[in-house]
N, CA, C and O atoms as a Tripos MOL2 file, in Angstrom:
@<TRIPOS>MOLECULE
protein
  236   235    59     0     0
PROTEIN
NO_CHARGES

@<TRIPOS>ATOM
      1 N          79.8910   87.0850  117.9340 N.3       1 UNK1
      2 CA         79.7100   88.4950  117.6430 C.3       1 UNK1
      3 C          78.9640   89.1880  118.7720 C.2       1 UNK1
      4 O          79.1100   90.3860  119.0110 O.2       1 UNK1
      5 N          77.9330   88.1570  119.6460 N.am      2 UNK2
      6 CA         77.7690   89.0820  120.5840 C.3       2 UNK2
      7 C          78.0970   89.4600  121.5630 C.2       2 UNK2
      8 O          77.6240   90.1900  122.4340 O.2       2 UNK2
      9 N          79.2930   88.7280  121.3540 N.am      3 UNK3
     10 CA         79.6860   89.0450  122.8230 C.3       3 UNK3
     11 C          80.8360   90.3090  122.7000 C.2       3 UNK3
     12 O          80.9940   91.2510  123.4760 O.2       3 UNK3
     13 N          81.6290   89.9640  121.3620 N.am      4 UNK4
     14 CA         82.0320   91.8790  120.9120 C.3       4 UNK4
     15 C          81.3010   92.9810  120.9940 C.2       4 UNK4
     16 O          81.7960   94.0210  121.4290 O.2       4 UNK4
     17 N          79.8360   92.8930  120.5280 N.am      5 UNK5
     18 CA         79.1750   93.6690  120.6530 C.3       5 UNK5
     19 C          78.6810   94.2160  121.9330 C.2       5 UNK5
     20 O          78.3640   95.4020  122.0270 O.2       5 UNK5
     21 N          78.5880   93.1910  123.1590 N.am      6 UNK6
     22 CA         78.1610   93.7920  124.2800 C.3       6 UNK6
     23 C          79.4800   94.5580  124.9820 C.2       6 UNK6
     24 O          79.4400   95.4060  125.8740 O.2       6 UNK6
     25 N          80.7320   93.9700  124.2720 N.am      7 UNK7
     26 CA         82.1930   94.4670  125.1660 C.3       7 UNK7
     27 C          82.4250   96.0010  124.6600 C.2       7 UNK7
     28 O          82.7890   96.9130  125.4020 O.2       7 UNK7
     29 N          82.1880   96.1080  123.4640 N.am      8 UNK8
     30 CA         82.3750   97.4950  122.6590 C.3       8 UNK8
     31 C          82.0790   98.4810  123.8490 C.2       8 UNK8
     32 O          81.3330   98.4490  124.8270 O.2       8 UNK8
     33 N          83.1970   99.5710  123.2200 N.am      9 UNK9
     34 CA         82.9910  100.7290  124.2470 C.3       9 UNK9
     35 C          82.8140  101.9700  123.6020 C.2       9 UNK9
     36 O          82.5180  103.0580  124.0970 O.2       9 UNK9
     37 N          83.0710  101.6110  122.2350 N.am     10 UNK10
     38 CA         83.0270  102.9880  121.2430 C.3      10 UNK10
     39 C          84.2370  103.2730  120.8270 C.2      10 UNK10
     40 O          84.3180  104.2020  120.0220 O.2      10 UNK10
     41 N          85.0150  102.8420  121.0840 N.am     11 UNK11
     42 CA         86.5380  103.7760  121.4590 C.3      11 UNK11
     43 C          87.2920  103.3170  119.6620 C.2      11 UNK11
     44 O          87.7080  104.1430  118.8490 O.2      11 UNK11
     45 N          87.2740  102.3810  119.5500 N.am     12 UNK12
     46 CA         87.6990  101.5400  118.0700 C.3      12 UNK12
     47 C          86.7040  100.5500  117.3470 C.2      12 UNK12
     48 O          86.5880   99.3570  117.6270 O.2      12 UNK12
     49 N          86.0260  101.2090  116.4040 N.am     13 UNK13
     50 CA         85.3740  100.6940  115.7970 C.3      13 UNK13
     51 C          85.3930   99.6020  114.9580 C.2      13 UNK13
     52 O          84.4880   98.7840  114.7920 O.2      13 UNK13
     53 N          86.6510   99.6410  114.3560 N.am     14 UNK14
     54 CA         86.9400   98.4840  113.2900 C.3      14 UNK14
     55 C          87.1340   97.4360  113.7010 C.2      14 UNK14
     56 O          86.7320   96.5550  112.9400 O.2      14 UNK14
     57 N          87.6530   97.0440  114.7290 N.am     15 UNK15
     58 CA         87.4080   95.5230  115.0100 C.3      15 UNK15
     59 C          86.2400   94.8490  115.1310 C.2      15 UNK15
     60 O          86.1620   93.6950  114.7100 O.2      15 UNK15
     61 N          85.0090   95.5740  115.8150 N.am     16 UNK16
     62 CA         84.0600   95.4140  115.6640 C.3      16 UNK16
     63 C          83.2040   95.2130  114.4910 C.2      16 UNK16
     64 O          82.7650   94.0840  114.2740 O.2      16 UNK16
     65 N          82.8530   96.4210  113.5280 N.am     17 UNK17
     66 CA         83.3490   96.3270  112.1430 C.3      17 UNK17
     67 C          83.3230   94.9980  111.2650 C.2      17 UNK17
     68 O          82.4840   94.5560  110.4800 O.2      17 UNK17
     69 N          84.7620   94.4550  111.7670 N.am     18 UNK18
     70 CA         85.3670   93.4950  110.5690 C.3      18 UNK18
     71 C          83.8180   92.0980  111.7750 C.2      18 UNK18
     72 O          82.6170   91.9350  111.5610 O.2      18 UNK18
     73 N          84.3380   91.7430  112.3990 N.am     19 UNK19
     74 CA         83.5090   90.9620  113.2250 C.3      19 UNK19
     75 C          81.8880   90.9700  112.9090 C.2      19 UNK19
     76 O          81.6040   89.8290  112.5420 O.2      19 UNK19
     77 N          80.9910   91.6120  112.9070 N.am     20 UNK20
     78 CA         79.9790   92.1860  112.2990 C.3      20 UNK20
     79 C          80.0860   91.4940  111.0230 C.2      20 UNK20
     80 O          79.4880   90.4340  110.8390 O.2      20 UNK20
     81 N          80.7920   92.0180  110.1610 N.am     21 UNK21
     82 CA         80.9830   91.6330  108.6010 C.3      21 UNK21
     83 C          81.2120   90.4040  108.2180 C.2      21 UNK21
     84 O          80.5420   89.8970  107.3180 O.2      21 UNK21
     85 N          82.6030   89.4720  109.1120 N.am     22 UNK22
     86 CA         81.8040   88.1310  108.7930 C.3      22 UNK22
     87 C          80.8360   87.4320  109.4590 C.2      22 UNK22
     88 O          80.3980   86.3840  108.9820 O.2      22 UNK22
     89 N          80.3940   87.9300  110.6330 N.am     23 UNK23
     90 CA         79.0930   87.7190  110.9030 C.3      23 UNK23
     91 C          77.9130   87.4210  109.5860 C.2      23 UNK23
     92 O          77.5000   86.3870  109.0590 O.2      23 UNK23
     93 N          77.7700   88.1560  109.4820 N.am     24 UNK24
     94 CA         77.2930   88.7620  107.7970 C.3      24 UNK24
     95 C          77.3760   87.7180  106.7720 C.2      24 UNK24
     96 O          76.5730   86.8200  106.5200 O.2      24 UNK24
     97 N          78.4000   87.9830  106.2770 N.am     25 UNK25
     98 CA         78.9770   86.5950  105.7310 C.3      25 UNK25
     99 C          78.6520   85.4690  106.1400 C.2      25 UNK25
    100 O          77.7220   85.0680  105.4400 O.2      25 UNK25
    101 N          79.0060   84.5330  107.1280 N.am     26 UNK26
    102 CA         78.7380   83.2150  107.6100 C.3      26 UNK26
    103 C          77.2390   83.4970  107.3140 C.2      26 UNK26
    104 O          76.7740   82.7090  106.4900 O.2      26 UNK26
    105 N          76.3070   84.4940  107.8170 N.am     27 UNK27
    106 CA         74.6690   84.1780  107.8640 C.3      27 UNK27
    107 C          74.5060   83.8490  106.2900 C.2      27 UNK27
    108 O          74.0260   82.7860  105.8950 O.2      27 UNK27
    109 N          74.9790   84.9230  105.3980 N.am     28 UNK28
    110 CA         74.6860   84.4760  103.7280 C.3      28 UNK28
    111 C          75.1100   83.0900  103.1020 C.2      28 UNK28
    112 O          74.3810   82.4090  102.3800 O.2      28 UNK28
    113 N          76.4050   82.7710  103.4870 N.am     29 UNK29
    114 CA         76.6430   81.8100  103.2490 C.3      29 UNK29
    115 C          75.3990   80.3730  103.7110 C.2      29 UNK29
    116 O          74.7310   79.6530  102.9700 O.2      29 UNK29
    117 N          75.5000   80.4140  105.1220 N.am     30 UNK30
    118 CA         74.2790   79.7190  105.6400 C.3      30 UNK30
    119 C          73.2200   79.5000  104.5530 C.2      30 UNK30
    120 O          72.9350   78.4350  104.0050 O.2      30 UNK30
    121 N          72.5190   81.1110  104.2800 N.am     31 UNK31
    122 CA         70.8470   80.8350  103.4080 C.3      31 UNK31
    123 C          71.3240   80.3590  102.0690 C.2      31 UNK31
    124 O          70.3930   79.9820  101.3570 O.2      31 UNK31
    125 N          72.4510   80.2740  101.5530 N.am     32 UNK32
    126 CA         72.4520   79.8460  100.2500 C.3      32 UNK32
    127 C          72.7570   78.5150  100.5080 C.2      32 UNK32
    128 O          72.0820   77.7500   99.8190 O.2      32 UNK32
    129 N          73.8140   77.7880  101.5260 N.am     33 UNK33
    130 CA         73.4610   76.8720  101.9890 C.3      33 UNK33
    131 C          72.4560   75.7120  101.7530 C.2      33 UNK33
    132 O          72.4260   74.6430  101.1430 O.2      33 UNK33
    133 N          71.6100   76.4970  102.5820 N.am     34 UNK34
    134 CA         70.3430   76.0620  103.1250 C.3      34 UNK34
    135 C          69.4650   75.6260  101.7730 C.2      34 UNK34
    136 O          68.8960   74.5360  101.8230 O.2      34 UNK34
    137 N          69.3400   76.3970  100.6220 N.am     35 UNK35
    138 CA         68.7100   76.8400   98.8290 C.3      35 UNK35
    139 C          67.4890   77.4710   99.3610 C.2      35 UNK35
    140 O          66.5660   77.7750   98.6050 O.2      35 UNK35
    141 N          67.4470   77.6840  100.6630 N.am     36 UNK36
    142 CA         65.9110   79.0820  100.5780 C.3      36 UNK36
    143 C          66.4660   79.9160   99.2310 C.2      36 UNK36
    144 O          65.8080   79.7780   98.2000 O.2      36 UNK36
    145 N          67.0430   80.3340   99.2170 N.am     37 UNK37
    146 CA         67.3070   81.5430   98.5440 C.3      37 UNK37
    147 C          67.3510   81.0570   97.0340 C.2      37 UNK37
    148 O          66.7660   81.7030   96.1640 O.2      37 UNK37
    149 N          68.0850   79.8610   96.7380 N.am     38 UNK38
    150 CA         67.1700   79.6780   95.3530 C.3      38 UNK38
    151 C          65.6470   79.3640   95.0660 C.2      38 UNK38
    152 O          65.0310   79.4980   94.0090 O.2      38 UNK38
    153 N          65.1890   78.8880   96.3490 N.am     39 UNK39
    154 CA         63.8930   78.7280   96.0430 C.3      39 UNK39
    155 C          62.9940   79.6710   96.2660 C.2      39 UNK39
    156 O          61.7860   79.6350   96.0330 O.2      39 UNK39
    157 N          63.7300   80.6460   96.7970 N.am     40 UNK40
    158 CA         62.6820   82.2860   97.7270 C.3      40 UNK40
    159 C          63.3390   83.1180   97.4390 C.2      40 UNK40
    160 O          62.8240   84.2170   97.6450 O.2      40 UNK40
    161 N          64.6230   83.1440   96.8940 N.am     41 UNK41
    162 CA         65.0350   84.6990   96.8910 C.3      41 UNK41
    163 C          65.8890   85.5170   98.2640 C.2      41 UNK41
    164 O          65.6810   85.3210   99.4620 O.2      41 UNK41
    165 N          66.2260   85.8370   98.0530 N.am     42 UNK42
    166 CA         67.3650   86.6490   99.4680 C.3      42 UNK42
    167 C          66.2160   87.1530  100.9360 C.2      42 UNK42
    168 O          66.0770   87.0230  102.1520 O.2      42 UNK42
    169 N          65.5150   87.8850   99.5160 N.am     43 UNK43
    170 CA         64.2810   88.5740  100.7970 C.3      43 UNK43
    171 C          63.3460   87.5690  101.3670 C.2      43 UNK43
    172 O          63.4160   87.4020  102.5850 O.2      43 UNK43
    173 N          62.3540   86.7680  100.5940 N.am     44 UNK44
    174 CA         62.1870   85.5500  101.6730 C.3      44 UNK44
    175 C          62.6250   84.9730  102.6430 C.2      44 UNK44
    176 O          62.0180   84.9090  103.7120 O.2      44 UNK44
    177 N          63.9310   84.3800  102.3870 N.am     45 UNK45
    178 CA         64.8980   83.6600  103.0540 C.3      45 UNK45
    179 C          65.3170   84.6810  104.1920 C.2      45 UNK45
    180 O          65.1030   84.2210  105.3140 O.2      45 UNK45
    181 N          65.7410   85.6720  104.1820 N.am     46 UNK46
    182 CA         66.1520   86.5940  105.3960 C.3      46 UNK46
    183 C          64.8420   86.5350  105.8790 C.2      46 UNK46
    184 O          64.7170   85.6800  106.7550 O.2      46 UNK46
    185 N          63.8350   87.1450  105.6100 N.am     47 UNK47
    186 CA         62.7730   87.2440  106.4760 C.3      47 UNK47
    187 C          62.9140   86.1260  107.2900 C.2      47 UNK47
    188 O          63.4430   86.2230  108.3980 O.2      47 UNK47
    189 N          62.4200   84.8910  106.7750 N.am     48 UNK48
    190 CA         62.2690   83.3840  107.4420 C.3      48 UNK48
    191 C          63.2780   83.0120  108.4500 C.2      48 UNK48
    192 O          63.0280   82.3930  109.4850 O.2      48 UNK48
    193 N          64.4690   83.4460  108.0620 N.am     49 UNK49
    194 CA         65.6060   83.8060  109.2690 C.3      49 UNK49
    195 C          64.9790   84.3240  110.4310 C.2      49 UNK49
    196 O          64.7180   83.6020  111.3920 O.2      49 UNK49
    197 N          64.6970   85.6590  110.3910 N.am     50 UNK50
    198 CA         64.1030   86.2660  111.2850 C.3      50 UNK50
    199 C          63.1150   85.7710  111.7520 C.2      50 UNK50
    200 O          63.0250   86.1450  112.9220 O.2      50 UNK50
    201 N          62.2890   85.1070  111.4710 N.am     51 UNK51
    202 CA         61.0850   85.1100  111.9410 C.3      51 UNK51
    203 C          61.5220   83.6540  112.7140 C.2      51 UNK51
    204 O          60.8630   83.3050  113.6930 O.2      51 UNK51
    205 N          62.3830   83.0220  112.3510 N.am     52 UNK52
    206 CA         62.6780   81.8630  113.0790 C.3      52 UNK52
    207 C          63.4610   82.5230  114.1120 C.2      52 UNK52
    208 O          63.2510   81.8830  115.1430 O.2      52 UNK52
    209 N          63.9570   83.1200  114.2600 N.am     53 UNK53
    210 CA         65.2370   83.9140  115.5550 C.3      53 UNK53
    211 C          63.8690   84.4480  116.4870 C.2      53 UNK53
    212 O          64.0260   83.9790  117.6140 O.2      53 UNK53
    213 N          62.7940   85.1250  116.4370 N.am     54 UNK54
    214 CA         62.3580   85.9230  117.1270 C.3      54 UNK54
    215 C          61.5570   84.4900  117.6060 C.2      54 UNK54
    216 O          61.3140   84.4130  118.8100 O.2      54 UNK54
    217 N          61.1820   83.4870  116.8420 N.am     55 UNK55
    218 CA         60.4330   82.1440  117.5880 C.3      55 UNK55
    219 C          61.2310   81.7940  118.3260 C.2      55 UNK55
    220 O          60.8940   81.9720  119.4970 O.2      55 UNK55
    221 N          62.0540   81.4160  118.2070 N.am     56 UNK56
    222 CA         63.1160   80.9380  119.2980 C.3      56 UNK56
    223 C          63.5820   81.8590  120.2900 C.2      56 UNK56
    224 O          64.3140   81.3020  121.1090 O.2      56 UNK56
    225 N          63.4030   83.0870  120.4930 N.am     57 UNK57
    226 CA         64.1060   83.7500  121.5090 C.3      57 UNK57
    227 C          62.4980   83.6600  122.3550 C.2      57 UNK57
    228 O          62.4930   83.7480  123.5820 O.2      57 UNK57
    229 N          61.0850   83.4690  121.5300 N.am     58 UNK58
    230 CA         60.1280   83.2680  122.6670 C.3      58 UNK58
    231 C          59.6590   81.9700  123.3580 C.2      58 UNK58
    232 O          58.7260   81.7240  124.1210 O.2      58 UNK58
    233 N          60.5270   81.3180  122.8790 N.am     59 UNK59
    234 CA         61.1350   79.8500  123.3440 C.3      59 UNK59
    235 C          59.3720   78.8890  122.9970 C.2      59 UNK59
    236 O          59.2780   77.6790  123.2000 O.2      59 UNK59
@<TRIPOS>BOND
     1     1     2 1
     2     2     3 1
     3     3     4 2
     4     3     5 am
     5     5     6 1
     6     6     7 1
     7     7     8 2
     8     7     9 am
     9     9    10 1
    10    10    11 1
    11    11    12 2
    12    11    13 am
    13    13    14 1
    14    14    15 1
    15    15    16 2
    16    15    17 am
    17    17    18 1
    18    18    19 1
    19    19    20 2
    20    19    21 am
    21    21    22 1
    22    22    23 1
    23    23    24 2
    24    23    25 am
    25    25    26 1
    26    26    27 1
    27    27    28 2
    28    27    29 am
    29    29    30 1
    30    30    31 1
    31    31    32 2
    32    31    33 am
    33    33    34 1
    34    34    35 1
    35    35    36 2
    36    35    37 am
    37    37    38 1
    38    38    39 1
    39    39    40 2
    40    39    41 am
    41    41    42 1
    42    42    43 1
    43    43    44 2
    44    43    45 am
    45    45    46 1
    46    46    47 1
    47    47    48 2
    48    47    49 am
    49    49    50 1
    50    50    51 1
    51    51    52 2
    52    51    53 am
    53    53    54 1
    54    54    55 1
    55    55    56 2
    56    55    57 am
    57    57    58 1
    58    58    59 1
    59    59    60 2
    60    59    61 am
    61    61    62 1
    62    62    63 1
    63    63    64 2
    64    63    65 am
    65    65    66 1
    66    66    67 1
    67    67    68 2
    68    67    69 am
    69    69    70 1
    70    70    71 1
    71    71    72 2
    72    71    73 am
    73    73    74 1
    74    74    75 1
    75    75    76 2
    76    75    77 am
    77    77    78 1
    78    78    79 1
    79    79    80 2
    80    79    81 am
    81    81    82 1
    82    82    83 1
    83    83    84 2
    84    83    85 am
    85    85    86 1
    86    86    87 1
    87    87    88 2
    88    87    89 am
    89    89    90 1
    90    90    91 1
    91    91    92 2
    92    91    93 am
    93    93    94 1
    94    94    95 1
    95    95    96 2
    96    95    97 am
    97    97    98 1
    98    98    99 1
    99    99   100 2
   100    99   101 am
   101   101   102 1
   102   102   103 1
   103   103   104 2
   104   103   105 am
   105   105   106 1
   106   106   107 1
   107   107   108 2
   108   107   109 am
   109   109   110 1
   110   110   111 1
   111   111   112 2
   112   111   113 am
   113   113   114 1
   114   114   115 1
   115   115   116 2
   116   115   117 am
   117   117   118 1
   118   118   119 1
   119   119   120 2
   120   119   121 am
   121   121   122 1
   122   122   123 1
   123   123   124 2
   124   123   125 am
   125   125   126 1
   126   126   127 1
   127   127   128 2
   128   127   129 am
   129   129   130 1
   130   130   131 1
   131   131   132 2
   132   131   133 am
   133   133   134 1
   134   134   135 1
   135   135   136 2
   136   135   137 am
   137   137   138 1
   138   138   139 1
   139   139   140 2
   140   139   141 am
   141   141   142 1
   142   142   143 1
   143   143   144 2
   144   143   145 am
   145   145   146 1
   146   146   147 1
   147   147   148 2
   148   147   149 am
   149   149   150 1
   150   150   151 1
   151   151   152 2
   152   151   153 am
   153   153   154 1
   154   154   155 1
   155   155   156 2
   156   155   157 am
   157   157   158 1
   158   158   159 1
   159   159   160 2
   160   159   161 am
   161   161   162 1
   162   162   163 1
   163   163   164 2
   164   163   165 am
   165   165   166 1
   166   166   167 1
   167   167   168 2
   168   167   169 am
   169   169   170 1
   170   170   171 1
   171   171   172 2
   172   171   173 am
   173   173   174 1
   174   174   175 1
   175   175   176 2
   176   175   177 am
   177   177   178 1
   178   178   179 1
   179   179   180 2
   180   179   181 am
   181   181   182 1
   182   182   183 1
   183   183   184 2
   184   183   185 am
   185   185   186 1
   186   186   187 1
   187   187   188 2
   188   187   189 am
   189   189   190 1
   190   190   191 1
   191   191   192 2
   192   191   193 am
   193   193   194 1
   194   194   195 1
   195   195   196 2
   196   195   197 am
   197   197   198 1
   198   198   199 1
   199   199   200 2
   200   199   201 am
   201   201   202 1
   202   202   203 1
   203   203   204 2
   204   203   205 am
   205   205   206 1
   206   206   207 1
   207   207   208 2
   208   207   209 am
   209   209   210 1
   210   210   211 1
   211   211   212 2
   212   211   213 am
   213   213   214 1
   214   214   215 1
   215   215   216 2
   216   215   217 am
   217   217   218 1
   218   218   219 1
   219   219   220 2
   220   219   221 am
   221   221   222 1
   222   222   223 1
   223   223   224 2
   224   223   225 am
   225   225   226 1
   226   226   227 1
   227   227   228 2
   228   227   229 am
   229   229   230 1
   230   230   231 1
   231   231   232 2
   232   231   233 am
   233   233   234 1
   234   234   235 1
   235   235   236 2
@<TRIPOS>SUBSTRUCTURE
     1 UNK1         2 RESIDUE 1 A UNK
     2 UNK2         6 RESIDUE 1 A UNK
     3 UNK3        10 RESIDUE 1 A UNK
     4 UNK4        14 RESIDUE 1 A UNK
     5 UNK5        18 RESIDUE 1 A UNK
     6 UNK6        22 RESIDUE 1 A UNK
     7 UNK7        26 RESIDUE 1 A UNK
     8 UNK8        30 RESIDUE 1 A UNK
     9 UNK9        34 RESIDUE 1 A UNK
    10 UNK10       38 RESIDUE 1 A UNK
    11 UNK11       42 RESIDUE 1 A UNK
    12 UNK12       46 RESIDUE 1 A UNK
    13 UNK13       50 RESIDUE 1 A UNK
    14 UNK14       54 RESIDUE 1 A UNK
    15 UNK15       58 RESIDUE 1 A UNK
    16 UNK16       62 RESIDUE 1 A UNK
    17 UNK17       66 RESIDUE 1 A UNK
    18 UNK18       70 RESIDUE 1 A UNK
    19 UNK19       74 RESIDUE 1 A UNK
    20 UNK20       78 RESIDUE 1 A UNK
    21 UNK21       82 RESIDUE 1 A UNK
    22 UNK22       86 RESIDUE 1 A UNK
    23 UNK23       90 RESIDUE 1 A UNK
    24 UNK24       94 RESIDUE 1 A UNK
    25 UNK25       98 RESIDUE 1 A UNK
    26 UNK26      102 RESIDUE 1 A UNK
    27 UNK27      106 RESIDUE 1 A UNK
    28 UNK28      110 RESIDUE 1 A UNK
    29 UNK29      114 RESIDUE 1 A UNK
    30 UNK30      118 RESIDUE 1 A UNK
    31 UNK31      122 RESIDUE 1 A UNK
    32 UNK32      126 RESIDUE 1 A UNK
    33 UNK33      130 RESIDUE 1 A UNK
    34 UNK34      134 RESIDUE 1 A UNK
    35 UNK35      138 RESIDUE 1 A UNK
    36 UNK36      142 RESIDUE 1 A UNK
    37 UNK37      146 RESIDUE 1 A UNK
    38 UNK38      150 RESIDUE 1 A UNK
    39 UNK39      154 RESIDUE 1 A UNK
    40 UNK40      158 RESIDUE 1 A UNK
    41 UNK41      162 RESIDUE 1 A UNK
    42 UNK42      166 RESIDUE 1 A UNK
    43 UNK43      170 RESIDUE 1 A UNK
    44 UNK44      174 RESIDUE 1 A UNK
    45 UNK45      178 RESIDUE 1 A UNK
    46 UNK46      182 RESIDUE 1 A UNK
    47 UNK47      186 RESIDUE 1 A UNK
    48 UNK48      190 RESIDUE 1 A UNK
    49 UNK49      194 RESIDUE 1 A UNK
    50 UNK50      198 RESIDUE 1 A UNK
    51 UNK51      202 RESIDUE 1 A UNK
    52 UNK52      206 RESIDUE 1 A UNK
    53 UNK53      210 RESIDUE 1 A UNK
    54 UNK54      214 RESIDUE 1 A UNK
    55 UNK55      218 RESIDUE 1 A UNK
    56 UNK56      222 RESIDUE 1 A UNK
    57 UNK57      226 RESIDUE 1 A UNK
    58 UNK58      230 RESIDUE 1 A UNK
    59 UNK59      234 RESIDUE 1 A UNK
């Protein structure tokens, strides 16, 4: 997805769009996956996502 996202030019949105969306998808699928989310709830579990993405991008 990111690499659609960096190619995007504006011009047609929906492909982008649909791409994004199962983006989306695959991540939900993942946390339920995972049972954060039975054990935390959607909003836990996303947070903890995040907070693991921003650890890792500071390596």
């Amino acid at each position: 997805a990111d690499r659609e996202l960096s190619a995007y030019t504006g011009d047609d949105p929906e492909p982008l769009r649909e791409t994004m969306r199962q983006a989306a998808a695959a991540k939900n699928h993942a946390l339920e996956d995972s049972g954060l989310v039975a054990d935390h709830g959607w909003t836990a579990a996303e947070q903890g996502l995040k907070q693991a993405a921003r650890a890792a991008e500071r390596g």
